[in-house]
N, C-alpha and C positions, 0 to 999 in steps of 0.2 A: 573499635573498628567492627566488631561482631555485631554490638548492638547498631550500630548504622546500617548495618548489610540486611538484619532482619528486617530494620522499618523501611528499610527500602521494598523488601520484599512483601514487607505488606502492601505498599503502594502500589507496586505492580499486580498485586492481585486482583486491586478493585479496578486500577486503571488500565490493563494491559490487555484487552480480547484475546489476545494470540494464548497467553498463558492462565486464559479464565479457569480451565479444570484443575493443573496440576495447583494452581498457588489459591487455587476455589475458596471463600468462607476465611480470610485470613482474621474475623474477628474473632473468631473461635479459639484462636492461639495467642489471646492476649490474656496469660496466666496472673491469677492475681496472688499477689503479694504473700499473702497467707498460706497460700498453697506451693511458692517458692521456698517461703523461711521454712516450712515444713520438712521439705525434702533440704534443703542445707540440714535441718537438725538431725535427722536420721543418718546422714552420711557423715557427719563429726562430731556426733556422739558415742566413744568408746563405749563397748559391749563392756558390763561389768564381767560377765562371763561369757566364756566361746558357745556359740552351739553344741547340743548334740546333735548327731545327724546316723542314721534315721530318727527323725521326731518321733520321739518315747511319749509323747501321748497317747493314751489309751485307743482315740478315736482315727489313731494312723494305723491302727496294728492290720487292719483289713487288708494293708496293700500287697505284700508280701505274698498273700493266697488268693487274690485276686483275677490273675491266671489271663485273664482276656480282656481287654476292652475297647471300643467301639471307637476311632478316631474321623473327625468330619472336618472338611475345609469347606466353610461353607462363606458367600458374600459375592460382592459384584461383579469375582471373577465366573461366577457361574453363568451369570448368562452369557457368554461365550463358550463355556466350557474351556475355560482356560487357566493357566498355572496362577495361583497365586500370587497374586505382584510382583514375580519375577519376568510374566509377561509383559509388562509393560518396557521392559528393559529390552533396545533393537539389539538384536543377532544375538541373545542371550541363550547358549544350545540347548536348555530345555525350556525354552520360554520365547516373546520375543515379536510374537503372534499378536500382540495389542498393544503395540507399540506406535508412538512415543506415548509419553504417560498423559497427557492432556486427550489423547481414543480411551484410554483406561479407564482414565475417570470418570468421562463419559459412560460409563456403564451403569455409574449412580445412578442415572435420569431412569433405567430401566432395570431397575432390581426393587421388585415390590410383593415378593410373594403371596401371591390369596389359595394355596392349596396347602399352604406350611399346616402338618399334622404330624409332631415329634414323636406322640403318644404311639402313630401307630409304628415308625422308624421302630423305638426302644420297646415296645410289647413283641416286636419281630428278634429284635435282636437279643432279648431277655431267654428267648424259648431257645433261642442255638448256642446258648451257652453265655453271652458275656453278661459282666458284672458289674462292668463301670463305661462312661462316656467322656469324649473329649470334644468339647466344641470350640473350633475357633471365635472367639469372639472378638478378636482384631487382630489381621497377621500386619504385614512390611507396610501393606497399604494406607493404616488408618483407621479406615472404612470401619466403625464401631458398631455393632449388630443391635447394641442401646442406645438409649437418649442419654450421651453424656454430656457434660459442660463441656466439656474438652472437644477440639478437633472435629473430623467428621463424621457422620453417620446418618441412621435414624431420623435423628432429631432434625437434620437440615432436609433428606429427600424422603422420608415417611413418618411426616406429620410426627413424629415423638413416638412413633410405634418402637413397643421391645419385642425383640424375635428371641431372647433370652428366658424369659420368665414362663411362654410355654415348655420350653428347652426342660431348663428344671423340674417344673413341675411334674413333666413325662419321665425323669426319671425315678424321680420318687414315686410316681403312681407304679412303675413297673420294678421297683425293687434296686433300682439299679447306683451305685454310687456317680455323683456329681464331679464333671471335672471341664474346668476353663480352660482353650489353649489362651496364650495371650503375648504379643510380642512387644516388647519396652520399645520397640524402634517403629518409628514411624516417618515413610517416606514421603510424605504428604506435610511433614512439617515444615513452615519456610527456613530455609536455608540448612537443613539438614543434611542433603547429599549433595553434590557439585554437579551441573547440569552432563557433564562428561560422563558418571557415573550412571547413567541411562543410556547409554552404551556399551553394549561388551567390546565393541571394537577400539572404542575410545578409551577406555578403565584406567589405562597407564598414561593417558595424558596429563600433563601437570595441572596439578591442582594446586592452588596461590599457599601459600604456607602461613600460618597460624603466626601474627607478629607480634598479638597480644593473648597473651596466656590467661590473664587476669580477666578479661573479658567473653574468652573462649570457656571459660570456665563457669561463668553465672551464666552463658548462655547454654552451659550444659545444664545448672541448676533449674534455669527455668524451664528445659524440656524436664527434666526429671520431674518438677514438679506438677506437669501435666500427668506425667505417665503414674506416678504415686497417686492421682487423684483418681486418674480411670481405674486403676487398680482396687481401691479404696472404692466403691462404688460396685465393682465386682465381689466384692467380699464383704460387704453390711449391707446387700440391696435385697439378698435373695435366700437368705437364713446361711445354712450349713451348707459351705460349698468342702468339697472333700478333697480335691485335687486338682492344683495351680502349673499346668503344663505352658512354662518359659521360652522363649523362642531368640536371644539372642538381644542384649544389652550392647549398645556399639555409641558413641559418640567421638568426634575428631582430635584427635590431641589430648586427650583422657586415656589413661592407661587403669587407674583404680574403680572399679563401677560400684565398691563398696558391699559385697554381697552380701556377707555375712550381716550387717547392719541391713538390709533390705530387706533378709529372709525373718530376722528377729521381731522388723517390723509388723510384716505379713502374718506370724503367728500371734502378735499382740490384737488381729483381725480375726483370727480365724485360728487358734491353736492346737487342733485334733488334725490341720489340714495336711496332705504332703506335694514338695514341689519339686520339681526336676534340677537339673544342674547345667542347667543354660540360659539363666540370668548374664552371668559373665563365663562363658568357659573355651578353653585352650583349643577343644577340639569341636566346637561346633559346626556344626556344616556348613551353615551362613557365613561363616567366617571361620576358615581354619588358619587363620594366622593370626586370631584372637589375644588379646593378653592377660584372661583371663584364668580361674582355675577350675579345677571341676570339683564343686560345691553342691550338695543337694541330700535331700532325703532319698531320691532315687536316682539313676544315674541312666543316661543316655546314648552311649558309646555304638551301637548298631543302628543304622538305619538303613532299610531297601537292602540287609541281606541276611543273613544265617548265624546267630551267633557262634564264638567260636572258642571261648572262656566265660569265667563267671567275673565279672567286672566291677560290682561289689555288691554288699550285703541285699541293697532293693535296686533290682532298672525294670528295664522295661525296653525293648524293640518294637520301632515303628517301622512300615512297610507300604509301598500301598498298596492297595488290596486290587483295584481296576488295572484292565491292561490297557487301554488305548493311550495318547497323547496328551492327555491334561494333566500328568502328573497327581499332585496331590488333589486336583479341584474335578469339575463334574465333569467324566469321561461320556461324553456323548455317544458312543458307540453300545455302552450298556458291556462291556463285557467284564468278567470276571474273572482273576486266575483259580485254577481249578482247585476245588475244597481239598483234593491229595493232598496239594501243593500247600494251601490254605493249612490244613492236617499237621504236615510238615516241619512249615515252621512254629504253628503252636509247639509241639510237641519239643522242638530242638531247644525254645524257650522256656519249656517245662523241666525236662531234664538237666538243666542247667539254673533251675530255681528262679526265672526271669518272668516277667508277663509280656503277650506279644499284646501289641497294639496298630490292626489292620484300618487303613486310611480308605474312605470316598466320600465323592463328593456328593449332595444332594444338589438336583436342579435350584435354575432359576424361579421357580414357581414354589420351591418349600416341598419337592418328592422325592423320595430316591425311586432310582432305575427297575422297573420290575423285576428284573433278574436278578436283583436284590433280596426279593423276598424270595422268588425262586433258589436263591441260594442257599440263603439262611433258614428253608425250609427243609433241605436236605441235611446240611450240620444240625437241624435240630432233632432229627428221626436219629443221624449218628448220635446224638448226646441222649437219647432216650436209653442203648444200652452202655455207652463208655464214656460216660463222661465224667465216672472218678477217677480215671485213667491221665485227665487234665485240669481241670479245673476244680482247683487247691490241690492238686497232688505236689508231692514232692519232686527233690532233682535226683539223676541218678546217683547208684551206689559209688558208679565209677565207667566210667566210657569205654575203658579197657574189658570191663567184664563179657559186655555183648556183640555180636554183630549187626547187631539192630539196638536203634535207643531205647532207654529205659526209662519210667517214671515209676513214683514209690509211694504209699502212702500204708503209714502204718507196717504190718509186715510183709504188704503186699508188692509185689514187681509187676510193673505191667510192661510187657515185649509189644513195642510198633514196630508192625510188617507194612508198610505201602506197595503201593502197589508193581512197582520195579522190584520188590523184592520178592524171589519166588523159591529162595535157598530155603537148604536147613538151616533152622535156627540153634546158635548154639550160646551157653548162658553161662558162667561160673556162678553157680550159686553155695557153693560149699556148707552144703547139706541139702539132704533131702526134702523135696518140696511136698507141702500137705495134697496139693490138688494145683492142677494148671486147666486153665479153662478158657474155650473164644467168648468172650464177652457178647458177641453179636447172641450168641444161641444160647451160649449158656454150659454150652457141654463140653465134656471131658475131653481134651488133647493127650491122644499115647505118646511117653515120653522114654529117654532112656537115663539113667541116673550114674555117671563111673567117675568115678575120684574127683566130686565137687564138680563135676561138668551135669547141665542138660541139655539135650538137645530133643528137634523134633522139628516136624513139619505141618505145617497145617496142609491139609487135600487142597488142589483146585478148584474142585468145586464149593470150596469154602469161603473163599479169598474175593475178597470186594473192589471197588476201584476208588474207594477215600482212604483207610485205616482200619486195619484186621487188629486189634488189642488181644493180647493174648497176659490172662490175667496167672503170674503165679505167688502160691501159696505159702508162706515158707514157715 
C-alpha cells in the first residue's frame, strides 16, 4: 500500500500543476538500491559493543572547552525572512507566514546568493570570542545547501553550486572548529507528512492508519537510505568535519530509529567527531512526544532559555540571538538582544560547564545584518580584557557560595556583575584570597575578609552596561 501511495505520488509531481513545488523534482527520490540495502544493514547489524558517549576520541576532547559557538539557519527561508520550514505550516504560531508549502517552495526559484563571503562572517566572529560554527545544511524543508543525489537543493535550482565548501573552508581559515546542523526529516519527501499535517489547525485530523507494516517499514528504509546517503556526503566531501548538530529522526509507524547503530556509523566516517542527542530523543522540541531516548556525545536539553542544572557530562544551549519575528531564520529588522543579556547567558552556561550556542540568520544574498558586526565588535573589545573569565573557563564551585555567578579556572574565581546588579558582592571563599581584581582595568578591588566570607563593592563609576568581571585570587 505504501509503495502505491509513493508512485502515486510521484505521478502527481510531474503531472499535477497545482502541487508542482511541494511534490517538485520527484526523480530525485528514487533511491537506489545500494543505498537502501545500506541503510537496512546499519540498522540490523548488532553493535558488537555499546558506544561510549562522550566519544573518547582524542579529536573530540575540544568540545567540553569550547565555551561559544556560532549557530546559522541559513536557505530559502531567508528570502522572506522567514522561520524555517515551520513557515510553511498555515496558522503555525510561530510560523505560518509562507504558507501552504507549494508559496514555500516557491522560494527556490529566488535564493541564489552572489554576496555569500563566510570568511568575513567567521573572521568577525573569531575576534568576539567564538570557537566553533553551526551551519544548517538542510533543516525540515529539504532544501540541501550542496549538490546532493538526493532530494533537493543546489543541484536542481543553482546549477550544482556548493554554498558549503566556502563555509568550511572559512572556518578553517579563522581557526574556528567545523560543524553541520543537519535534520534526518525531510518534508519535501513524497509521502512523508499527511497533507493535514500543513496545518496547525488541522494536525488532529485523522490521518488513514498504517494497514501494512511490512511495507511502512521499507518505505521507512528507503527514506533512511537517502538520509544516510546525504549524510555520507557530508562527512567524506569536505575533510574533518568536527561536529554533527542532529535535528530530529521521526518517521510514521516506527518507534526504533536505531541510534546507537547510526552514531557507530557516523564515527566509522568521521571518528574524532561529536554529535548531539536528537537523532532520536524523548525530549526534542520538534517533537516532544518523541519515542525516542536521549543518546549523544552532547546533550541538548535547553533551548531559548537559561539553563538551570547541569544535564550531563558535554551539552550545549541554543538561543536565538536576533529579536524580531523570524525566529531562527533572517530577522529582517537587524536587531539584536543586548550583549548584557548575550553576556548573561554565556556566562550561566559557563558556570554550569555548558557551551551556549547563539542562532541568526544570514540574508537572502549570503550577508549577515550589519549590526552584526556592530555587535560582535563590542563582545570583541569585552573579550580583549575578560575573556578568560568564559571561554574554556570552568563551572562554578557551587551556586550557593555567591550572589553573583561564578566561573573558575585554575585557582582563579571570576564574580559576574551585570549590569542590574549594583549590590555588595558577597563570596564564600574559605580562605583568604591572594589579590581580587576588575579585569576591565586591571586594578585592585578593596575587600573585607571574616570567617571565609568576602565581600565588596565595585564604585559606580566602575560598572559598564555588558559585564563587570571581577577576578579573585585564591
Amino acid at each position: 500500500m505504501i509503495k502505491e501511495i509513493l508512485n502515486l505520488i510521484f505521478l502527481l509531481g510531474i503531472g499535477c500543476a497545482a502541487s508542482a513545488q511541494l511534490n517538485s523534482h520527484p526523480e530525485s527520490y528514487k533511491i537506489d538500491k545500494m543505498d537502501i540495502d545500506r541503510a537496512h544493514q546499519v540498522i540490523s547489524t548488532p553493535l558488537k559493543r555499546g558506544l561510549v558517549f562522550p566519544n573518547p576520541h582524542p579529536d573530540a576532547q575540544w568540545f567540553p572547552d569550547a565555551s561559544l559557538g556560532l549557530f546559522m539557519h541559513w536557505g530559502i527561508h531567508s528570502v522572506e525572512g522567514a522561520q524555517p520550514s515551520w513557515d510553511m505550516i498555515a496558522h503555525y504560531p510561530y510560523g505560518g507566514k509562507v504558507s501552504p508549502p507549494d508559496k514555500y517552495y516557491a522560494l527556490a526559484d529566488r535564493f541564489n546568493p552572489q554576496k555569500y563571503d563566510p570568511d568575513k562572517w567567521l573572521k568577525a566572529a573569531k575576534e568576539a570570542g567564538f570557537t566553533y560554527a553551526v551551519l544548517t545544511t538542510r533543516h525540515h524543508d529539504g532544501y540541501a545547501l550542496w549538490p546532493s543525489k538526493y532530494g533537493i537543493g543546489t543541484k536542481q535550482y543553482m546549477n550544482g553550486r556548493d554554498l558549503l565548501k566556502p563555509y568550511v573552508e572559512a572556518c578553517r581559515g579563522n581557526g574556528l572548529k567545523v560543524g553541520f546542523y543537519f535534520s534526518p526529516q525531510d518534508w519535501h519527501f513524497p509521502g512523508f507528512r499527511h497533507p493535514s499535517e500543513f496545518d496547525y489547525d488541522k494536525r488532529n485530523d485523522i490521518i488513514p492508519p498504517i494497514t501494512d507494516s511490512i511495507a511502512n517499514y521499507k518505505a521507512y528504509e528507503q527514506m533512511l537510505g537517502y538520509v544516510l546517503k546525504q549524510m555520507e556526503e557530508l562527512l567524506t566531501r569536505y575533510g574533518k568535519i568536527d561536529l554533527l548538530w542532529l535535528d530530529g529522526m521521526w518517521f510514521r509507524g516506527i518507534n526504533d530509529m536505531h541510534t546507537e547503530q547510526v552514531y557507530a556509523w557516523i564515527r566509522s566516517l568521521q571518528p574524532g567527531i561529536v554529535i548531539n542527542d536528537r537523532w532520536s530523543n524523548v525530549t526534542n522540541p520538534d517533537n516532544p512526544h518523541g519515542n525516542g531516548i536521549r543518546m549523544g556525545d552532547f546533550t541538548t536539553p535547553f533551548e531559548c532559555t537559561n539553563p538551570t542544572y547541569v544535564p550531563s557530562r558535554w551539552w550545549d544551549n541554543c538561543v536565538i540571538w536576533t529579536g524580531g519575528s523570524a525566529g531562527w531564520g533572517y530577522d529582517r529588522t537587524g536587531s539584536f538582544r543586548s550583549n548584557s543579556e548575550f553576556m548573561e547567558q554565556l556566562v550561566s552556561c559557563r558556570s554550569l560547564g555548558g557551551n551556549f550556542l547563539p542562532n541568526l540568520g544570514p540574508t537572502e544574498n549570503g550577508e549577515l545584518h550589519p549590526n552584526f558586526y556592530k555587535t560582535t565588535s563590542e563582545l570583541a573589545l569585552w573579550m580583549k580584557h575578560s575573556r578568560e573569565s568564559v571561554i574554556g573557563a570552568g563551572p562554578s564551585p557551587g551556586m550557593e557560595r555567591s550572589n553573583v555567578k561564578i566561573t573558575t579556572r585554575s585557582n582563579n574565581w571570576y564574580l559576574h556583575l551585570f549590569p542590574n546588579f549594583r549590590d555588595q558582592v558577597s563570596v564564600k571563599t574559605d580562605k583568604l584570597p591572594g589579590s581580587i581584581t576588575l579585569l576591565l582595568t586591571g586594578e585592585s578591588i578593596p575587600f573585607n575578609y571574616r570567617y571565609g566570607f568576602v565581600t565588596f563593592k565595585v564604585p559606580p563609576e566602575k560598572r559598564t552596561a555588558i559585564d563587570d568581571v571581577v577576578k579573585v585570587q585564591l
